[in-house]
ZAFI-527299 format. One line per field, with one value per atom (N, C-alpha, C, O): x, y, z; residue in three letters; residue number from 1. Coordinates in nm, 3 decimals, always signed. Example, Ala and Ser with C-alpha at 12.3 -4.5 7.8 and 13.67 -1.06 7.14 Angstrom:
BEGIN
c1 = [+1.319:+1.230:+1.320:+1.424:+1.285:+1.367:+1.290:+1.341]
c2 = [-0.569:-0.450:-0.330:-0.332:-0.225:-0.106:+0.003:+0.114]
c3 = [+0.780:+0.780:+0.780:+0.846:+0.708:+0.714:+0.787:+0.804]
type = [ala:ala:ala:ala:ser:ser:ser:ser]
seq = [1:1:1:1:2:2:2:2]
This chain:
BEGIN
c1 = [+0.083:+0.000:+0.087:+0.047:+0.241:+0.279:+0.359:+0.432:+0.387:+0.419:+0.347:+0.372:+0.187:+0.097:+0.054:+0.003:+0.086:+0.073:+0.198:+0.176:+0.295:+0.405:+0.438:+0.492:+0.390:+0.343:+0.265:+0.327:+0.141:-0.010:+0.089:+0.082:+0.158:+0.225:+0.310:+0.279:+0.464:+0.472:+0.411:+0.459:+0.326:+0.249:+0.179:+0.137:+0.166:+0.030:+0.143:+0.119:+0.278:+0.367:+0.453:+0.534:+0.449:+0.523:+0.434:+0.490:+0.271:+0.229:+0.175:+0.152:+0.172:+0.157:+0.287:+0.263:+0.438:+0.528:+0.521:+0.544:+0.487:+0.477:+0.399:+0.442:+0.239:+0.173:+0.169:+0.125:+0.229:+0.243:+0.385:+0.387:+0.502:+0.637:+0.607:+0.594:+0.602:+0.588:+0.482:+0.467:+0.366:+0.264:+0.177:+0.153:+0.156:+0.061:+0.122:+0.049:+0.260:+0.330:+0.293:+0.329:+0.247:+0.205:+0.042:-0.032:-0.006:-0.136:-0.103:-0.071:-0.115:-0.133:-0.235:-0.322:-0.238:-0.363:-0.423:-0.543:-0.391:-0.497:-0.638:-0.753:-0.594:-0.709:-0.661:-0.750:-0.582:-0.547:-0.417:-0.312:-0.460:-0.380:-0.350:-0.429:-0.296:-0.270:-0.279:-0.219:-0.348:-0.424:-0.372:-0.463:-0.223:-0.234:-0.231:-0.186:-0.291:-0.300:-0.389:-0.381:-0.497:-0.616:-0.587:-0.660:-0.451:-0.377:-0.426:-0.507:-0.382:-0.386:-0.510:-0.527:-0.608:-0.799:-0.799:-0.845:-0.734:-0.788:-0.695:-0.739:-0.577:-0.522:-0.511:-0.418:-0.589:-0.582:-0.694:-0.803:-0.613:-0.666:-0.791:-0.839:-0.860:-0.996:-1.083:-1.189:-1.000:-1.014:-1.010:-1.033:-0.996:-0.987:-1.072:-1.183:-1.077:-1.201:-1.203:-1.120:-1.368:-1.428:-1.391:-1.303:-1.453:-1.409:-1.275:-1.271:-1.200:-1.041:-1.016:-0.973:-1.039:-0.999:-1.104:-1.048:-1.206:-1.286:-1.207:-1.188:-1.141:-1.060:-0.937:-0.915:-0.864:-0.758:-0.771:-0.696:-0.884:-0.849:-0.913:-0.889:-1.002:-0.976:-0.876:-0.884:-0.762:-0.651:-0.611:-0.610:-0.573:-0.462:-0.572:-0.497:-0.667:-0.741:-0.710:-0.678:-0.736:-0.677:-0.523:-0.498:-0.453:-0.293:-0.246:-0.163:-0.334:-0.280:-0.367:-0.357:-0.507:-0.558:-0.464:-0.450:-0.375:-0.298:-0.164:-0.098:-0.142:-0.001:-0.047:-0.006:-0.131:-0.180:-0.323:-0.391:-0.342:-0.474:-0.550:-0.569:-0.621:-0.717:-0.893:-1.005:-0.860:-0.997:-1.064:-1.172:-1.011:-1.130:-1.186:-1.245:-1.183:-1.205:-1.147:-1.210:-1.016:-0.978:-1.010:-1.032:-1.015:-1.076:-1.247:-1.280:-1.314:-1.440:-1.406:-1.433:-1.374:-1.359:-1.297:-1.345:-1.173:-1.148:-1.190:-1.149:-1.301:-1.379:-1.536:-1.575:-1.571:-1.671:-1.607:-1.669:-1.480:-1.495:-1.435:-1.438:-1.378:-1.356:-1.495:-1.508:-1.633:-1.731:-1.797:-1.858:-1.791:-1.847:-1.736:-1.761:-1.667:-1.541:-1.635:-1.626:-1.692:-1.760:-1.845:-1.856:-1.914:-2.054:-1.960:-1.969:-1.858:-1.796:-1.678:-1.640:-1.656:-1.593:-1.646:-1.594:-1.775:-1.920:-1.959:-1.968:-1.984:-2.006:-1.921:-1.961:-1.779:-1.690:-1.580:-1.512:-1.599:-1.553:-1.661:-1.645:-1.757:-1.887:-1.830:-1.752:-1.844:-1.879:-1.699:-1.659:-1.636:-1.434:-1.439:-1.355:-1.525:-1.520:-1.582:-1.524:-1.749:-1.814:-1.756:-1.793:-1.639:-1.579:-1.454:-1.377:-1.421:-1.266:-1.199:-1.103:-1.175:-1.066:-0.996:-0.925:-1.028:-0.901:-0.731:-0.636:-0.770:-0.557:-0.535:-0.476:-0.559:-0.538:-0.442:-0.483:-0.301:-0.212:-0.289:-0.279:-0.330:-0.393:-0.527:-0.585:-0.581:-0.677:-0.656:-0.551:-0.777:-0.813:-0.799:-0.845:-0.673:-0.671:-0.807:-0.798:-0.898:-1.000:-1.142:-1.236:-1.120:-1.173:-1.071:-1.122:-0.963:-0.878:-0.879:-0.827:-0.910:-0.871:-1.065:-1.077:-1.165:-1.353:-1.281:-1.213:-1.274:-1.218:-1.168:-1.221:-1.035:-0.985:-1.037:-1.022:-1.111:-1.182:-1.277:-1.288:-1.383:-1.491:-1.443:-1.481:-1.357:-1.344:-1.248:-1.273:-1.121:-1.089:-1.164:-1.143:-1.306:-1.360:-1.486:-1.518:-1.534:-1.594:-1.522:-1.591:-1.405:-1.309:-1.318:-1.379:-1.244:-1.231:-1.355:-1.350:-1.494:-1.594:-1.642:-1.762:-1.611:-1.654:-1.534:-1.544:-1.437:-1.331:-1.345:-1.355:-1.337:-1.380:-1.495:-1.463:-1.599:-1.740:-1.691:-1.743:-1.630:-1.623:-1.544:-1.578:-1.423:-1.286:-1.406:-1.443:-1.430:-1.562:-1.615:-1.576:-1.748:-1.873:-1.960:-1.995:-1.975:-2.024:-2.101:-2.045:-2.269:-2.333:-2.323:-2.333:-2.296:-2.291:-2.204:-2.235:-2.083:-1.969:-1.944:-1.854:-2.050:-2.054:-1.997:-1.973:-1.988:-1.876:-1.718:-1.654:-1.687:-1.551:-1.547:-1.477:-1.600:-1.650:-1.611:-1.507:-1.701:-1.661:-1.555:-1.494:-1.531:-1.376:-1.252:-1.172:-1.265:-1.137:-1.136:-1.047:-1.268:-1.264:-1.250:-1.229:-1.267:-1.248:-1.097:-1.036:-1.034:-0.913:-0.803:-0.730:-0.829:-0.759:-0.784:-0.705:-0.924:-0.926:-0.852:-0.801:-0.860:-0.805:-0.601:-0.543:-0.535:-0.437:-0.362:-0.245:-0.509:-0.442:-0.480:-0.414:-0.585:-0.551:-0.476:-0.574:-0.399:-0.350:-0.193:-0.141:-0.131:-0.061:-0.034:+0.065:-0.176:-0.184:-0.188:-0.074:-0.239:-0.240:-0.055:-0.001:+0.012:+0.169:+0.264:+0.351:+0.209:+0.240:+0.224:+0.324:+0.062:+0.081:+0.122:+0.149:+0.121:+0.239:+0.372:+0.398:+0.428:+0.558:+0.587:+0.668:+0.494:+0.555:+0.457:+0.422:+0.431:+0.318:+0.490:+0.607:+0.406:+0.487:+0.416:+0.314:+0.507:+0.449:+0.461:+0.571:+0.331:+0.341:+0.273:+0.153:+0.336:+0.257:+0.361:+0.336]
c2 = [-0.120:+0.000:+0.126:+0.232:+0.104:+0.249:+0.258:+0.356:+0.183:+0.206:+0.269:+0.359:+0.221:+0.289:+0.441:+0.513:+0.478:+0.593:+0.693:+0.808:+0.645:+0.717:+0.738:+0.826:+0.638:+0.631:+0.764:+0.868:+0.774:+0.887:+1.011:+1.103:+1.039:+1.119:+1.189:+1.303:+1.086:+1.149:+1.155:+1.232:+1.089:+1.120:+1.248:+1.295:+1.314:+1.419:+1.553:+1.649:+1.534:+1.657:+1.655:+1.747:+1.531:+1.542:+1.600:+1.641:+1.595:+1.617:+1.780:+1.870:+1.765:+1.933:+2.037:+2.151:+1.982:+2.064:+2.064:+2.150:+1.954:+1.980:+2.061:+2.142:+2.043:+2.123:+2.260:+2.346:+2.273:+2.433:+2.534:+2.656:+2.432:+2.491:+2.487:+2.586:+2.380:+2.331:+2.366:+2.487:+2.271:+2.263:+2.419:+2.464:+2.457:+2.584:+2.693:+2.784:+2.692:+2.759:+2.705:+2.733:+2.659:+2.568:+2.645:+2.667:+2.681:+2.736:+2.708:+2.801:+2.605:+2.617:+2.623:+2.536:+2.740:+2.858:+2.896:+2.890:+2.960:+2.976:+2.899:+2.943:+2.782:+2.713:+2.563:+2.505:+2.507:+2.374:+2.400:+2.461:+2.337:+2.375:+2.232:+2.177:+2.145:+2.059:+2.050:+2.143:+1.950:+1.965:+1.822:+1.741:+1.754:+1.618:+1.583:+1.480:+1.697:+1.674:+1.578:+1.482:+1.612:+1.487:+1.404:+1.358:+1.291:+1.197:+1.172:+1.086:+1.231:+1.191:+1.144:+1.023:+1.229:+1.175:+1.044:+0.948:+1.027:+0.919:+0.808:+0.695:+0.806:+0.687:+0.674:+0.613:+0.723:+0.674:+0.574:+0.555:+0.512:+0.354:+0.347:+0.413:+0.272:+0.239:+0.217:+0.265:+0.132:+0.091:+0.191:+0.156:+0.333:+0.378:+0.483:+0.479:+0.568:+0.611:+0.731:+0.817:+0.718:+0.853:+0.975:+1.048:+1.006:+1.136:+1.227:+1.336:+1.173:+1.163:+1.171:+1.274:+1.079:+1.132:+1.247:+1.332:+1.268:+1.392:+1.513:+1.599:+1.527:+1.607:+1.612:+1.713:+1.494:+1.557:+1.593:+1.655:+1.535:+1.632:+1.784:+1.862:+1.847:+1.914:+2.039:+2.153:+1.960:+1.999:+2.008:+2.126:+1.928:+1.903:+2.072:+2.168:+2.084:+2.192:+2.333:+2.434:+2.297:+2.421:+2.476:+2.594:+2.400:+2.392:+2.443:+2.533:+2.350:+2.458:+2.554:+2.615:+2.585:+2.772:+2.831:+2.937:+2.809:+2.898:+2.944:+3.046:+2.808:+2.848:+2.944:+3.059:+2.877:+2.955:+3.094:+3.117:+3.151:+3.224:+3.270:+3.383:+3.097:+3.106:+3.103:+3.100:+3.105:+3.145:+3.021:+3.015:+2.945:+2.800:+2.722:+2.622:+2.744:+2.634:+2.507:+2.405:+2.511:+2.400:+2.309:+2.192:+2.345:+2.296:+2.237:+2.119:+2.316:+2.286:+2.182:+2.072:+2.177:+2.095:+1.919:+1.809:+1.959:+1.837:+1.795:+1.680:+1.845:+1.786:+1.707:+1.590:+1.795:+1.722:+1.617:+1.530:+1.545:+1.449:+1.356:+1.236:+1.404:+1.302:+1.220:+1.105:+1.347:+1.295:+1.183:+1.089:+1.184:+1.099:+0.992:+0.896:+0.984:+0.895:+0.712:+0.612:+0.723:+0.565:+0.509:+0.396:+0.632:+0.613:+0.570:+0.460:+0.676:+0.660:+0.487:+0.411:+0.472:+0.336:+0.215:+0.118:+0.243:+0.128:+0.129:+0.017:+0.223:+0.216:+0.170:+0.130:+0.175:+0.112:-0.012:-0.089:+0.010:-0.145:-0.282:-0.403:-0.213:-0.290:-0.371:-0.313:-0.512:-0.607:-0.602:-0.651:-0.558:-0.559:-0.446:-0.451:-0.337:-0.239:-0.280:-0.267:-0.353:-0.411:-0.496:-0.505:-0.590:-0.646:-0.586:-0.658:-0.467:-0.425:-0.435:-0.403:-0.483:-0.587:-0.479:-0.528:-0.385:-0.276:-0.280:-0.276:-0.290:-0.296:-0.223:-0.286:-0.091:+0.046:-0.081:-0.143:-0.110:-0.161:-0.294:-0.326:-0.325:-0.462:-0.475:-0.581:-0.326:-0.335:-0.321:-0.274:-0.372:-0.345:-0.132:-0.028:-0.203:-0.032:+0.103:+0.226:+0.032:+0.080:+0.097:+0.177:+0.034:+0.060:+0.162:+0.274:+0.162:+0.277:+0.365:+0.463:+0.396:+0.511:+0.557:+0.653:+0.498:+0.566:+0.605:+0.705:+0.561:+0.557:+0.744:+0.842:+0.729:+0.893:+0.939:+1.056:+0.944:+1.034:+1.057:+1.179:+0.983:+1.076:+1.168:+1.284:+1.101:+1.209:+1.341:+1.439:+1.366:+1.431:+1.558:+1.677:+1.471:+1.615:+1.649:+1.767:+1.603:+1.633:+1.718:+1.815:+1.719:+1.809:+1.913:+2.009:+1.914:+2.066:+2.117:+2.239:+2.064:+2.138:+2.160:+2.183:+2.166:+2.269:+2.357:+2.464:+2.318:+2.398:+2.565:+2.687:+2.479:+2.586:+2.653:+2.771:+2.633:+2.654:+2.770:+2.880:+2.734:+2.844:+2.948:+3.064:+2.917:+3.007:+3.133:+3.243:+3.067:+3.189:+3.199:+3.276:+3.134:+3.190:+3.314:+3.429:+3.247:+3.332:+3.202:+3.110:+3.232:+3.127:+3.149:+3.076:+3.314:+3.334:+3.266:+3.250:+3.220:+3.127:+3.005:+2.953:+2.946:+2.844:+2.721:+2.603:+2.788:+2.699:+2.688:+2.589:+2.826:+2.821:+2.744:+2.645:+2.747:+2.647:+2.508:+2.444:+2.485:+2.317:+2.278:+2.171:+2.435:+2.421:+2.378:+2.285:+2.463:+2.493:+2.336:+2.260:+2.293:+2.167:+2.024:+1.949:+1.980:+1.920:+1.912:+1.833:+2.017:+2.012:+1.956:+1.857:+2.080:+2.028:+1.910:+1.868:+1.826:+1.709:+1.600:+1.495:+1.650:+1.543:+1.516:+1.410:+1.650:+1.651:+1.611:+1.581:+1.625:+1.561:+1.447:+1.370:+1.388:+1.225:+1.209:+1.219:+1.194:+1.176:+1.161:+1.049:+1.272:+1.312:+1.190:+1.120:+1.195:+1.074:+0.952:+0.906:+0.887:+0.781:+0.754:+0.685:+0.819:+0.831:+0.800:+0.719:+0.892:+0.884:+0.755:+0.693:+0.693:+0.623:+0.462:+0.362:+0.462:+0.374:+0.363:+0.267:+0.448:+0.465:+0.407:+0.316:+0.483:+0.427:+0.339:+0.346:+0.269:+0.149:+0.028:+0.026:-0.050:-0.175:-0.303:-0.329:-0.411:-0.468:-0.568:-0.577:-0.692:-0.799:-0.896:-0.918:-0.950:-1.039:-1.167:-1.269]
c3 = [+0.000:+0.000:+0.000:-0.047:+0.070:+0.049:-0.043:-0.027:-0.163:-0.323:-0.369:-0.449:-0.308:-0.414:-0.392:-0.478:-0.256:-0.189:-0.254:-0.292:-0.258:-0.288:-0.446:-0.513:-0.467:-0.671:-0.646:-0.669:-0.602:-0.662:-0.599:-0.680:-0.511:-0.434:-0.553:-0.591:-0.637:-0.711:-0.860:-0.942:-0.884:-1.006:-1.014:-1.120:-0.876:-0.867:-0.889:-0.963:-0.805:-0.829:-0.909:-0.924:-0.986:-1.131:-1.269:-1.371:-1.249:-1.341:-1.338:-1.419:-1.228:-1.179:-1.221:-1.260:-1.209:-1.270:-1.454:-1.539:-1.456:-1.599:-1.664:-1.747:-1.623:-1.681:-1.663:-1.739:-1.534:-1.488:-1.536:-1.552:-1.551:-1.604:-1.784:-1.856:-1.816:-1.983:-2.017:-2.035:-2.041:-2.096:-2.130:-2.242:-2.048:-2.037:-2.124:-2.162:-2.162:-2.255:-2.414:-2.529:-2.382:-2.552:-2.590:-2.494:-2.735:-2.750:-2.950:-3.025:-2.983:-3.078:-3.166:-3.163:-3.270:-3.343:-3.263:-3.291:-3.115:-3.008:-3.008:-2.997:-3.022:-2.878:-2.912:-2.973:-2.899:-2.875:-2.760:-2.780:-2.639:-2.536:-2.500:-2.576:-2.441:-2.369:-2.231:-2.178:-2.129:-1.998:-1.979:-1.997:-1.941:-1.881:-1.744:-1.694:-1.679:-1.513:-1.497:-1.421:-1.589:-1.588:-1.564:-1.476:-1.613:-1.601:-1.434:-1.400:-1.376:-1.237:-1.206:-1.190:-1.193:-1.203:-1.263:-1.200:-1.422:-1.499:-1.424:-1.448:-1.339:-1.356:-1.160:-1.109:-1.100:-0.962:-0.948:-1.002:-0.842:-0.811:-0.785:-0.692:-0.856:-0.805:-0.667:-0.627:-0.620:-0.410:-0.364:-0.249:-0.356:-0.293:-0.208:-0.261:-0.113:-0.118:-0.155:-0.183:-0.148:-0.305:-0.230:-0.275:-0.114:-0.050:-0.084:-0.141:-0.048:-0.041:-0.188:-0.240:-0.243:-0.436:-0.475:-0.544:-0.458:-0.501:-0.466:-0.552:-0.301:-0.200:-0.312:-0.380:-0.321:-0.408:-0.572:-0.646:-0.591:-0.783:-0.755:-0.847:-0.628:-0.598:-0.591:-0.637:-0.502:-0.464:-0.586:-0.622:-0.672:-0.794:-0.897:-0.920:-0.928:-0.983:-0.944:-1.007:-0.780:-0.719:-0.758:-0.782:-0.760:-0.756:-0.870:-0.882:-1.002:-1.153:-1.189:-1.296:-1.057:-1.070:-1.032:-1.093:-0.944:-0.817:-0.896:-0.880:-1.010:-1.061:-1.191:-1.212:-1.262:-1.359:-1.348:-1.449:-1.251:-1.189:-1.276:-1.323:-1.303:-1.355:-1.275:-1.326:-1.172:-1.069:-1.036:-0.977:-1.067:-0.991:-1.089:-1.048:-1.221:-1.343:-1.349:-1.375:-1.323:-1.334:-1.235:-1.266:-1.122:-0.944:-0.989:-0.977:-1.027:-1.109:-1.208:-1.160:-1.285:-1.377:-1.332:-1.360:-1.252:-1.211:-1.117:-1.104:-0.978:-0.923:-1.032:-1.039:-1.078:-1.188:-1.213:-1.151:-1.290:-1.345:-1.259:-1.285:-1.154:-1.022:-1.037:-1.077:-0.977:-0.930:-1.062:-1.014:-1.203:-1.285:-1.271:-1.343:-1.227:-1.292:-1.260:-1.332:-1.169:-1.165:-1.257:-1.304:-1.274:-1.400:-1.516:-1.571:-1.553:-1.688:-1.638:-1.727:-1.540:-1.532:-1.578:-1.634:-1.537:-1.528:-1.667:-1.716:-1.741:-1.887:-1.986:-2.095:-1.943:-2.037:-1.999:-2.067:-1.864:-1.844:-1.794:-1.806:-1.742:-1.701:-1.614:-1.539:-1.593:-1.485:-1.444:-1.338:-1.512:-1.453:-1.359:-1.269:-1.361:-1.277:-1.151:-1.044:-1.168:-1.044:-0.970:-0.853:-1.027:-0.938:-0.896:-0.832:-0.921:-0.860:-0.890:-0.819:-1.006:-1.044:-1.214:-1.302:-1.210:-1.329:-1.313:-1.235:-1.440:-1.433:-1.531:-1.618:-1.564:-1.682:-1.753:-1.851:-1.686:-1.793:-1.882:-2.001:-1.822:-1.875:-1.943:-1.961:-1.988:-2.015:-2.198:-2.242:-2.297:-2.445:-2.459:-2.413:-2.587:-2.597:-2.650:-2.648:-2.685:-2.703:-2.590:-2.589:-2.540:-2.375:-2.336:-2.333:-2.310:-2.264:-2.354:-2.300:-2.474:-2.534:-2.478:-2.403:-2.512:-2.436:-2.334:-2.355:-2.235:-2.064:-2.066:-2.013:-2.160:-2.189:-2.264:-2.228:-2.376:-2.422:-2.346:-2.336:-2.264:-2.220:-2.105:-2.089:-2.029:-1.916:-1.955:-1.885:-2.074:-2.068:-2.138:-2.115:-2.276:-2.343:-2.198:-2.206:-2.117:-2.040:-1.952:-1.921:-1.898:-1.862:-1.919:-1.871:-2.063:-2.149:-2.155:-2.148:-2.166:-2.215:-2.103:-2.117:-1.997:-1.840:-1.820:-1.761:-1.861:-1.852:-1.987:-1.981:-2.066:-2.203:-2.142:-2.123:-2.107:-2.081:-1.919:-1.902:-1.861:-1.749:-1.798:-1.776:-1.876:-1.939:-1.998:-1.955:-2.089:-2.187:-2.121:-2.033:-2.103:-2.000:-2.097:-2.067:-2.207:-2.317:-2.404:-2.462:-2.391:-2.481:-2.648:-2.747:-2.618:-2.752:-2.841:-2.959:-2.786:-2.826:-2.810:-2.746:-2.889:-2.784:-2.919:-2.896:-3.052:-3.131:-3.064:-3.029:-3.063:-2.968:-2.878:-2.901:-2.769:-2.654:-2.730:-2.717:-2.797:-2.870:-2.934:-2.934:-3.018:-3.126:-3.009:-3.015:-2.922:-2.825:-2.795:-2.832:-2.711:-2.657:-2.668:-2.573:-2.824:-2.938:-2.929:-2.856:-3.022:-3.056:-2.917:-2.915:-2.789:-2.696:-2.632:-2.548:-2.672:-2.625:-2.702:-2.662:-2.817:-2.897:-2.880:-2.904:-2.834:-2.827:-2.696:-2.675:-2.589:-2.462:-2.474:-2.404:-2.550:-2.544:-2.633:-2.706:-2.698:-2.792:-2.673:-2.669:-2.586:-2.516:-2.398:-2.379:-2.322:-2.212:-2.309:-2.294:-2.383:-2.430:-2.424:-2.338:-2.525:-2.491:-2.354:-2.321:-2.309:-2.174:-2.105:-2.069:-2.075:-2.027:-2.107:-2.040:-2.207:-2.344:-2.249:-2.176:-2.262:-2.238:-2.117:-2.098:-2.010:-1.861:-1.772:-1.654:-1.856:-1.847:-1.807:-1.845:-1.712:-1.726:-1.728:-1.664:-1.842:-1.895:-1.812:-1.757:-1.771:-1.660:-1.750:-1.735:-1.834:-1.926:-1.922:-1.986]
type = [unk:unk:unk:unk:unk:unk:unk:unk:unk:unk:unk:unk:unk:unk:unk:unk:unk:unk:unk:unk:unk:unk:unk:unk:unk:unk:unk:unk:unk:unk:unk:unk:unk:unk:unk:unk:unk:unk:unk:unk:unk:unk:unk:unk:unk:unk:unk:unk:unk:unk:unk:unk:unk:unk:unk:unk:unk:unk:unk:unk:unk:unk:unk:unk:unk:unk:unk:unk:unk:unk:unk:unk:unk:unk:unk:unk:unk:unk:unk:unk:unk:unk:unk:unk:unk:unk:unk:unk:unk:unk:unk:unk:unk:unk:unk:unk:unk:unk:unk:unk:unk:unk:unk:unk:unk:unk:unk:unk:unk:unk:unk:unk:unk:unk:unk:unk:unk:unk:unk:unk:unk:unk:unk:unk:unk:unk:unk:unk:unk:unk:unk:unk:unk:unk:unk:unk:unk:unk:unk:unk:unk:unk:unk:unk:unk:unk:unk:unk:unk:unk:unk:unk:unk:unk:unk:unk:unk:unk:unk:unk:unk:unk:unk:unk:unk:unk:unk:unk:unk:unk:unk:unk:unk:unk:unk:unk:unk:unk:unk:unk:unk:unk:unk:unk:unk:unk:unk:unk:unk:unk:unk:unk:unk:unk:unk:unk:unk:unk:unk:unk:unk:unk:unk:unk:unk:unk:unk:unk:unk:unk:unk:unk:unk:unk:unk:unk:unk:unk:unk:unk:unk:unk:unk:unk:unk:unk:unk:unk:unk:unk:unk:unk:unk:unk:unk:unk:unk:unk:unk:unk:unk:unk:unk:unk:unk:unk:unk:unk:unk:unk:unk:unk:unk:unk:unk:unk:unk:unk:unk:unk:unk:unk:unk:unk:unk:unk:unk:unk:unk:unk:unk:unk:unk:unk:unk:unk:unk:unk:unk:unk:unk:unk:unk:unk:unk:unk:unk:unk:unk:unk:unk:unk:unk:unk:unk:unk:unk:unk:unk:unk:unk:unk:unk:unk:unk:unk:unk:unk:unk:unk:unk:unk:unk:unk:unk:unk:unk:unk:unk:unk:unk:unk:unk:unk:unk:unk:unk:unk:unk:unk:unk:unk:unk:unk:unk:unk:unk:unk:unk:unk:unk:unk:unk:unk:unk:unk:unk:unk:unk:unk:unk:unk:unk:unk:unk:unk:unk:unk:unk:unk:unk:unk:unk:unk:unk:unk:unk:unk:unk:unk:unk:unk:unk:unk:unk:unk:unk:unk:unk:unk:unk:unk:unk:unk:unk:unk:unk:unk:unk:unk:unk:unk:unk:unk:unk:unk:unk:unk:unk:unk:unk:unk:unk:unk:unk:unk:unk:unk:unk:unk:unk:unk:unk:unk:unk:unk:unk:unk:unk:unk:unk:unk:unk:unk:unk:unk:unk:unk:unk:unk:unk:unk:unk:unk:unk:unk:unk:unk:unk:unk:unk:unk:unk:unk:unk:unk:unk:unk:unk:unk:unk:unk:unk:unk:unk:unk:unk:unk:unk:unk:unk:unk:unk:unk:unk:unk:unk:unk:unk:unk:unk:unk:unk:unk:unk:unk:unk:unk:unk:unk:unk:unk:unk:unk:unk:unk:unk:unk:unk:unk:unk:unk:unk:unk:unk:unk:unk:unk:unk:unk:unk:unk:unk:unk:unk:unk:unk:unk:unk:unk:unk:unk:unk:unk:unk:unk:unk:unk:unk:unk:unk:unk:unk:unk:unk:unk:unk:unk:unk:unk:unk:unk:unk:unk:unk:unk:unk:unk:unk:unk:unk:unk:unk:unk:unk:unk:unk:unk:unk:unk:unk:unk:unk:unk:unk:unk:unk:unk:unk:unk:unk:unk:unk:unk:unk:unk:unk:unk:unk:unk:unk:unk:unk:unk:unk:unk:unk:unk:unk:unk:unk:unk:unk:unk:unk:unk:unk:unk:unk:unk:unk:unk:unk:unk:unk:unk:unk:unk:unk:unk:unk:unk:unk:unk:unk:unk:unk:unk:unk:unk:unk:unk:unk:unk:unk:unk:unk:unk:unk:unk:unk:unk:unk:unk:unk:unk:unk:unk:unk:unk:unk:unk:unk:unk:unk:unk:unk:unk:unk:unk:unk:unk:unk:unk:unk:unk:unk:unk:unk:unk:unk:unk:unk:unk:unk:unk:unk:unk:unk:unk:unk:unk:unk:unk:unk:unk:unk:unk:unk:unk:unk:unk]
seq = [1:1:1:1:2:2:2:2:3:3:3:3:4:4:4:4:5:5:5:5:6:6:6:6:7:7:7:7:8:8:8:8:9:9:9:9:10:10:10:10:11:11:11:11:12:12:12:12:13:13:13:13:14:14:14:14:15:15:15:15:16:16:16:16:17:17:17:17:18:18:18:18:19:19:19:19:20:20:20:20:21:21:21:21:22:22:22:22:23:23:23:23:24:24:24:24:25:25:25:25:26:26:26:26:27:27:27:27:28:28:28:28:29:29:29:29:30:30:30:30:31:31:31:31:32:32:32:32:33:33:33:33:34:34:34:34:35:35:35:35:36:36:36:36:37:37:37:37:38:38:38:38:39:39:39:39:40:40:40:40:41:41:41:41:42:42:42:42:43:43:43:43:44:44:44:44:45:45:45:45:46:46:46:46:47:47:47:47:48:48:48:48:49:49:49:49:50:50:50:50:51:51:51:51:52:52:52:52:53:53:53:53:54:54:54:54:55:55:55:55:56:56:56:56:57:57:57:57:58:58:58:58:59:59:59:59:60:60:60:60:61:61:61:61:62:62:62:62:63:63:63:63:64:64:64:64:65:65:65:65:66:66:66:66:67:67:67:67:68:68:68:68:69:69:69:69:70:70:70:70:71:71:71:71:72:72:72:72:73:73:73:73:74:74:74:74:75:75:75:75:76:76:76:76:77:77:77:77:78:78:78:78:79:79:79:79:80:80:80:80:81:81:81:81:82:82:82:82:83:83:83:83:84:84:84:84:85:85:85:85:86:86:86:86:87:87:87:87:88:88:88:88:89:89:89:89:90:90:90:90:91:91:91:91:92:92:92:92:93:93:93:93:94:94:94:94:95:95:95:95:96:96:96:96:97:97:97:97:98:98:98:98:99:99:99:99:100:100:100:100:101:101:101:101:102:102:102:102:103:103:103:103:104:104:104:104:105:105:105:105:106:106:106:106:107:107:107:107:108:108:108:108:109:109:109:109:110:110:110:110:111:111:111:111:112:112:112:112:113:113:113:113:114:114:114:114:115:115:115:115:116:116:116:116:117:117:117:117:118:118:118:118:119:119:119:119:120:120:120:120:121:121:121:121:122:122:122:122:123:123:123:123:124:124:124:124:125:125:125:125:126:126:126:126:127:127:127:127:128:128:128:128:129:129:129:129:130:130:130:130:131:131:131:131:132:132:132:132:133:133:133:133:134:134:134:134:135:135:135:135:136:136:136:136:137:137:137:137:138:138:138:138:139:139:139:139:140:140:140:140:141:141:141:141:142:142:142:142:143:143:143:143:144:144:144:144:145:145:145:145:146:146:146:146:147:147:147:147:148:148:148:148:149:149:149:149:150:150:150:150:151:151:151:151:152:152:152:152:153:153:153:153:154:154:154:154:155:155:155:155:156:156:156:156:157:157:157:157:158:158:158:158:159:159:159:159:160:160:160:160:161:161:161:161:162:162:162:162:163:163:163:163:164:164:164:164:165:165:165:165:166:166:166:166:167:167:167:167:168:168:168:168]
């Protein structure tokens, strides 16, 4: 248990320097941004309890408003998809989720690529959606959210490729 504690420990302040030193410097044609803090939301352990993970993607939201002062969107945004993260578990892994039993590494890459697509465009499009806060714009809203969804999955999928280990 305290691998796994010390794993989410540095996964949460490694992804937080990144997106806050690197990432956020990136805007390509103004509005494809990259957001892989999500990473952290999408890849903490299932067992664990909800309180406490709602509490920290919280925290982790708060942390890249505070670096980037953006006012509480991102805190919004990544508590929202904390709070769906079961519904969207249950819909795409079904009866592997009811029994507890997820292994991200071990799972069909197409279940993992639904898994990250829904939670990260559900992310951007509350995120986009608070940034504006303009109905009148509400293609932008989608353009922005689209594109940057497609580039942070595209990003985490990589990511977790890379530093995935293989137990086969």
């Amino acid at each position: 248990m305290n691998n796994v504690v010390s794993q989410n420990i540095i996964r949460f302040v490694l992804l937080i320097l990144l997106q806050s030193i690197v990432l956020n410097a990136i805007n390509f044609l103004g509005y494809i941004n990259p957001y892989i803090y999500v990473l952290f939301i999408i890849l903490f352990p299932i067992k664990n309890n909800r309180l406490l993970f709602i509490f920290l993607s919280f925290l982790l939201g708060l942390t890249i408003d505070l670096f980037i002062d953006s006012g509480g969107i991102h805190a919004a945004a990544c508590v929202t998809i904390a709070y769906i993260r079961p519904v969207v578990l249950k819909f795409v892994f079904g009866m592997v989720y009811e029994h507890q039993t997820i292994k991200f590494s071990a799972t069909e890459f197409g279940q993992r690529l639904t898994y990250f697509s829904v939670l990260i465009f559900v992310h951007h499009l509350i995120l986009f959606s608070l940034e504006i806060f303009n109905s009148s714009k509400i293609i932008l809203i989608f353009k922005k959210s689209l594109f940057s969804s497609i580039f942070t999955i595209i990003l985490c999928l990589l990511i977790t490729i890379l530093f995935s280990r293989k137990k086969r």
